[in-house]
C-alpha positions in Angstrom: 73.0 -61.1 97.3 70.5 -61.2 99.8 67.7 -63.4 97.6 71.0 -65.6 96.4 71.8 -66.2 100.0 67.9 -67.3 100.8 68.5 -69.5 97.5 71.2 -71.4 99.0 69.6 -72.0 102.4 66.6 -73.1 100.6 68.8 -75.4 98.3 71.1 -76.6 101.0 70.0 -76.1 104.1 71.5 -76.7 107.6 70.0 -80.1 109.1 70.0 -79.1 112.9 67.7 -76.1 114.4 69.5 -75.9 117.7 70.0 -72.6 118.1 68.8 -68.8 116.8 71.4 -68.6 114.1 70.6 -71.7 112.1 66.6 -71.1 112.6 66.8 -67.7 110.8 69.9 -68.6 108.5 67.3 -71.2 107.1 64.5 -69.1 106.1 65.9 -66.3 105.2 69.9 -66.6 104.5 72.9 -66.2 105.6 73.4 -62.6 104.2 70.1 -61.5 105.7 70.4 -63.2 109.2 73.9 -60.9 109.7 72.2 -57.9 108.2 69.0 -58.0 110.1 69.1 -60.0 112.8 71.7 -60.9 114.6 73.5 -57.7 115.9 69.6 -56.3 117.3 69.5 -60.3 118.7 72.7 -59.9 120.8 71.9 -56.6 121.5 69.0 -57.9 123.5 70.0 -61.1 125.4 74.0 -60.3 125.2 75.3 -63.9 124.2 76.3 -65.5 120.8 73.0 -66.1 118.7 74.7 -69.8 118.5 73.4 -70.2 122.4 69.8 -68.8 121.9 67.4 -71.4 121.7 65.7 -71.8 118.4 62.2 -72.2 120.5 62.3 -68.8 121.0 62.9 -67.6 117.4 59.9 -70.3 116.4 57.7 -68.5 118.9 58.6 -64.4 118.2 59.1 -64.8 114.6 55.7 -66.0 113.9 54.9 -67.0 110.4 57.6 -64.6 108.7 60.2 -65.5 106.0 62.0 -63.7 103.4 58.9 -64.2 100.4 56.0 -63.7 102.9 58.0 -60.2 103.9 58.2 -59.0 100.4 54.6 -60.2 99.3 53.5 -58.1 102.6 55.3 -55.3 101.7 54.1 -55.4 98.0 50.4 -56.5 98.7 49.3 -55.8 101.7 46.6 -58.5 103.4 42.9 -57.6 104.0 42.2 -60.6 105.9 45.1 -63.2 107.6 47.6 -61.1 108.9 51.2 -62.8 109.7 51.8 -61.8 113.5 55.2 -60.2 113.2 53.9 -58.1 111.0 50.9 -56.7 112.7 49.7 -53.5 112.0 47.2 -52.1 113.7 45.8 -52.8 117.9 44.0 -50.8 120.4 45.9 -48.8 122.7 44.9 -46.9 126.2 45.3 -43.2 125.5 48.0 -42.8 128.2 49.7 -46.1 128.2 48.9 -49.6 129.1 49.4 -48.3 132.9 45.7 -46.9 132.8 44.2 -50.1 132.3 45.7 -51.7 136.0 44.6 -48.9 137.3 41.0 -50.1 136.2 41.5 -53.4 137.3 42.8 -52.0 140.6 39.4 -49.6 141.6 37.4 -52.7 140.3 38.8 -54.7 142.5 38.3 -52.1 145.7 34.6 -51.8 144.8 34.5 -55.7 145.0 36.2 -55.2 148.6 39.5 -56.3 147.4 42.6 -54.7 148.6 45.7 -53.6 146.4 48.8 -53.3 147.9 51.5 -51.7 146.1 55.4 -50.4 147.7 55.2 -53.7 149.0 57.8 -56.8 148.5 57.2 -60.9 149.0 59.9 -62.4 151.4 58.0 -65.9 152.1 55.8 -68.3 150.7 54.7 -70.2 153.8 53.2 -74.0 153.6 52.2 -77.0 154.8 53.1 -79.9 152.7 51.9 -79.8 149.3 49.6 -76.3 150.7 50.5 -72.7 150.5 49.5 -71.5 153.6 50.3 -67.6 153.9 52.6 -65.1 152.1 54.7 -62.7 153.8 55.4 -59.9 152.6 56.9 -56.4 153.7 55.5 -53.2 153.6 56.4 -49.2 155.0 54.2 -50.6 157.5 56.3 -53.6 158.7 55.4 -57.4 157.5 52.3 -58.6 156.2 51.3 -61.6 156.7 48.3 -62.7 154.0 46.3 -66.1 154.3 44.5 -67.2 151.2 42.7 -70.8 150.1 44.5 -69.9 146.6 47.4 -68.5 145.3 48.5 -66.9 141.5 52.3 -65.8 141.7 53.7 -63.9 138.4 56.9 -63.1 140.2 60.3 -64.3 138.7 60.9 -68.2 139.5 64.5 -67.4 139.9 63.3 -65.3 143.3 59.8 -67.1 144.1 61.5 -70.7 144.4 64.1 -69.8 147.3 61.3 -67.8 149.0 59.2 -71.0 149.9 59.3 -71.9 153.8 60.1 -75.0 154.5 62.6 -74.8 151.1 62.3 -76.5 148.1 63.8 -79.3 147.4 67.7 -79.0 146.9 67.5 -79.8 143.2 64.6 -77.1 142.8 66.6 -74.7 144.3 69.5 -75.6 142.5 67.7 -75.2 138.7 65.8 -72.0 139.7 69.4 -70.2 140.6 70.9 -71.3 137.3 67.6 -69.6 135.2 69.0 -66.4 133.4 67.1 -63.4 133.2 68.5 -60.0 130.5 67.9 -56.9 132.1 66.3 -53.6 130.9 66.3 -49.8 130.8 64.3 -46.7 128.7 65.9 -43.7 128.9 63.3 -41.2 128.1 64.0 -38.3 126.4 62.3 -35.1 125.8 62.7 -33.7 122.2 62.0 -30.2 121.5 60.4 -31.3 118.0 56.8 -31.4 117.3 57.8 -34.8 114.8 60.7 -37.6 114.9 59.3 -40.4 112.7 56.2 -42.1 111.7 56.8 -45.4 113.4 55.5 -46.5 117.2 59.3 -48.1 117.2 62.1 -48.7 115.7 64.7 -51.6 115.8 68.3 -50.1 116.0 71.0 -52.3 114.0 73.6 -50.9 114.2 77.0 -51.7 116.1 77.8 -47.7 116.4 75.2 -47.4 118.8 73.9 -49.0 122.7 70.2 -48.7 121.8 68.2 -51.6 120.8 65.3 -50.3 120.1 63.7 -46.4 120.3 59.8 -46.1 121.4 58.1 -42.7 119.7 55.3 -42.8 122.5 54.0 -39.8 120.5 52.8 -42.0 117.8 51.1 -44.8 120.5 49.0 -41.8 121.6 49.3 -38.4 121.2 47.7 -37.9 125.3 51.0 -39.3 126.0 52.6 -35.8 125.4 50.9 -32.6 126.9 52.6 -30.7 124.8 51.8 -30.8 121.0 55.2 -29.0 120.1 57.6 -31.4 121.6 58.0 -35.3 121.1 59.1 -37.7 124.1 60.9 -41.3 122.5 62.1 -44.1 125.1 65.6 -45.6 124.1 65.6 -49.0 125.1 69.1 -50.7 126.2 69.1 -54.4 126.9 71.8 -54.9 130.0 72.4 -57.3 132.9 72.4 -56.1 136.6 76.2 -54.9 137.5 77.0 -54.3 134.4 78.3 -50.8 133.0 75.1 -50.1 131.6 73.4 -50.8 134.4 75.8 -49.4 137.0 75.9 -46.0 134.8 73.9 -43.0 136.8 70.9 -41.6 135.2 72.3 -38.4 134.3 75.4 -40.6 132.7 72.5 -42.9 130.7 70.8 -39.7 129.9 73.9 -38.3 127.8 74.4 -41.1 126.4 71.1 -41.1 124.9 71.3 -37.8 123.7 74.9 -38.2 122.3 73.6 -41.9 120.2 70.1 -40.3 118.7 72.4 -37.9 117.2 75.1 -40.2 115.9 71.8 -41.9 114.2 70.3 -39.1 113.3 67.3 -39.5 114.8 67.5 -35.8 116.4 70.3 -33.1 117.4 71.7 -33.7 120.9 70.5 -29.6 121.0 66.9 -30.4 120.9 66.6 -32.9 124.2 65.2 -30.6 126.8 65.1 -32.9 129.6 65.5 -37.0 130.3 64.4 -39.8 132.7 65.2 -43.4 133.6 63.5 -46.4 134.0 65.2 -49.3 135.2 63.6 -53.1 134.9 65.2 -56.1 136.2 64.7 -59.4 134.7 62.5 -58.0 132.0 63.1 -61.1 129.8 63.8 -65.1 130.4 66.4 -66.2 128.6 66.2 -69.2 126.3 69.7 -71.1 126.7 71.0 -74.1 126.2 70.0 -75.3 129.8 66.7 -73.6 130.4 64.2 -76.3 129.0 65.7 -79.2 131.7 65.7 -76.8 134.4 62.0 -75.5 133.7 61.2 -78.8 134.0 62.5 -79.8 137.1 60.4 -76.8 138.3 57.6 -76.9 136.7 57.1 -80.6 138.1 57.5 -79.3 141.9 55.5 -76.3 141.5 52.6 -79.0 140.5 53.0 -80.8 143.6 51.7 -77.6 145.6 47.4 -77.8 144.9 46.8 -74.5 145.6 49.6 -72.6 143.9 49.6 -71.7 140.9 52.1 -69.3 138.4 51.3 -67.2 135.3 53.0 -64.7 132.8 56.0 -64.1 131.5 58.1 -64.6 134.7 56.3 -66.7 136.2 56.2 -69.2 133.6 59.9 -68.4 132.3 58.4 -67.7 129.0 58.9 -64.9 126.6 55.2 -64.3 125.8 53.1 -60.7 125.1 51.0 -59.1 127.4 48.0 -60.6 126.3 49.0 -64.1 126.5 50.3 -63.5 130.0 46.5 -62.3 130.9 44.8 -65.4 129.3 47.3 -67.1 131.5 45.9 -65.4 134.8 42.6 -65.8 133.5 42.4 -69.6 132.8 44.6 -69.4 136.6 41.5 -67.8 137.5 39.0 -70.7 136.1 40.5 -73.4 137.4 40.2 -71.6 140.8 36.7 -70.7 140.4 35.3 -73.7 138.1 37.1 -76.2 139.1 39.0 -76.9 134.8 42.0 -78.1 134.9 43.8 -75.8 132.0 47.6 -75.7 132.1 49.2 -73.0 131.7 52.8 -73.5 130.7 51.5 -75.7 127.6 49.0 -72.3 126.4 50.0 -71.9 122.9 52.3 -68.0 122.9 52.7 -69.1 119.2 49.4 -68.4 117.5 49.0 -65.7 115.0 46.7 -62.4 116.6 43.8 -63.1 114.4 43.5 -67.6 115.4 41.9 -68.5 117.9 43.8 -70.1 120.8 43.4 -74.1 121.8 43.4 -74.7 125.6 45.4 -77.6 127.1 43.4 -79.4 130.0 43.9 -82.3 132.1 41.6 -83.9 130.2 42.4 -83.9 125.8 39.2 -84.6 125.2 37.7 -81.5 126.4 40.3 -78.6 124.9 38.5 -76.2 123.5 39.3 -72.7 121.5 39.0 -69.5 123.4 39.1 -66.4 122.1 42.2 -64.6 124.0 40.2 -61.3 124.6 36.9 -63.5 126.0 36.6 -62.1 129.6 
């Protein structure tokens, strides 16, 4: 049913690629878009996939349809590999964390100062000029001058935080921007082995999870102790919401009571449970965000000192590595004076191409490697 279904869509299919739904339904069926991808797909951003954007499918299912999946699965690649379906990456032995903290004792050798606990409440400037930041600290307010500024903080919050205000129409689009919400419940499992997998996608519709992290299998430094197993069960929510406004003791039994209805593990073996709560965790791609990006996106390039990068700040659904390549070419055109732009840096290449650089200037784009320091 499922290669009859692809058939069709390949035979007859849809003419407009608005929206998630008809994306997928075109390469890869009808059948398999309801089987596979649409309940985990409204799971995460909680609306219809009829009001996702199809840019975002383009750009996080890279390269994949239903005959490049089998052949995968049949023969695996020794060279190209199709960026969904990456295999194999480096990994800091306890968690992505250890790596900031490198960045963060570089940076106080080079005399640079890392605040942390600390929260921006205004962007002060002159004109077209940032001028200061404000920001709040145990210690009272902060006031921090600088001749340039990089912002990665959500546009939704950074645009009303500008003294004078934005324009009224700036304002107006960076209110309407929708963010999804995020929580891991993290669990403790007195069991020395769950499953192979560094994650797993949860389908089904008798269950809140979207997704379970085995941070076991990412690195085994991760758990101190070799007999037990710690997994992070990740719920997509919105702020206010009954996921959301659940306590963490309420969150952490209903962990334990859905790995058991999926048999993952016994609600018996969980020995002990945490929370982790993170707003605005990913930009939503509706029907309105493109026109309202825009009218931002044109402002914040008035201001010649300002500039924004990664996910949030660009209102763009990229890795963790594209968001650093965006800091870094920040970064150049601070120190070298280039002219790269950052919301056109490609989030769609596959992990082994090389990416192309936008600049001011087409004749001078260039490839960079996205790990070149």
């Amino acid at each position: 049913m499922v290669v009859a279904s692809y058939i069709w869509a390949r035979l007859f299919p849809q003419k407009v690629e608005d929206n998630f739904e008809q994306w997928v339904s075109n390469r890869f069926g009808r059948r398999l878009f309801r089987i596979f991808f649409k309940t985990y797909t409204e799971k995460v951003w909680g609306i219809p996939c009829t009001e996702i954007r199809a840019e975002w499918a383009a750009q996080r299912i890279k390269g994949l349809s239903l005959p490049s999946a089998i052949r995968n699965a049949l023969f695996p690649p020794r060279g190209e590999v199709i960026k969904t379906l990456i295999d194999e990456f480096h990994y800091p032995k306890r968690g992505p964390g250890m790596m900031w903290e490198r960045v963060a004792g570089l940076l106080a050798q080079r005399g640079g100062t890392v605040s942390t606990g600390t929260a921006v409440v205004k962007v002060r400037r002159s004109g077209t000029r940032v001028l200061a930041v404000e920001h709040l600290s145990p210690a009272g307010t902060i006031v921090s001058t600088a001749d340039h500024f990089v912002s990665t903080a959500a546009l939704g919050e950074l645009i009303a935080q500008f003294d004078p205000p934005a324009p009224p129409e700036v304002l107006a689009a960076a209110q309407q921007l929708a963010y999804r919400d995020f929580l891991t419940v993290v669990l403790i499992i007195n069991q020395p082995h769950l499953f192979a997998d560094n994650w797993i996608y949860v389908h089904s519709e008798a269950v809140r999870i979207g997704r379970i992290q085995n941070f076991k299998n990412w690195s085994p430094h991760m758990v101190p102790d070799v007999k037990m197993t710690s997994i992070g069960l990740e719920y997509f929510c919105t702020v206010g919401d009954d996921l959301w406004s659940m306590s963490d003791a309420e969150l952490v039994a209903l962990g334990r009571r859905e790995i058991e209805t999926i048999g993952i593990a016994s609600s018996a073996d969980c020995v002990d449970g945490t929370v982790v709560r993170q707003p605005k965790a990913y930009p939503i791609y509706d029907a309105h965000y493109g026109r309202l990006l825009e009218i931002i996106k044109t402002w914040l390039g008035t201001l010649e000192n300002f500039q924004t990068v990664g996910r949030n700040g660009l209102h763009k659904y990229n890795n963790q590595d594209h968001s650093m390549l965006t800091a870094m070419l920040a970064v150049r055109n601070i120190l070298s004076g280039e002219k790269n732009d950052v919301w056109n840096i490609n989030t769609d290449r596959s992990y082994h191409e090389e990416v192309r650089v936008p600049s001011a200037n087409p004749a001078t784009d260039r490839p960079i490697d996205i790990l070149e320091a």
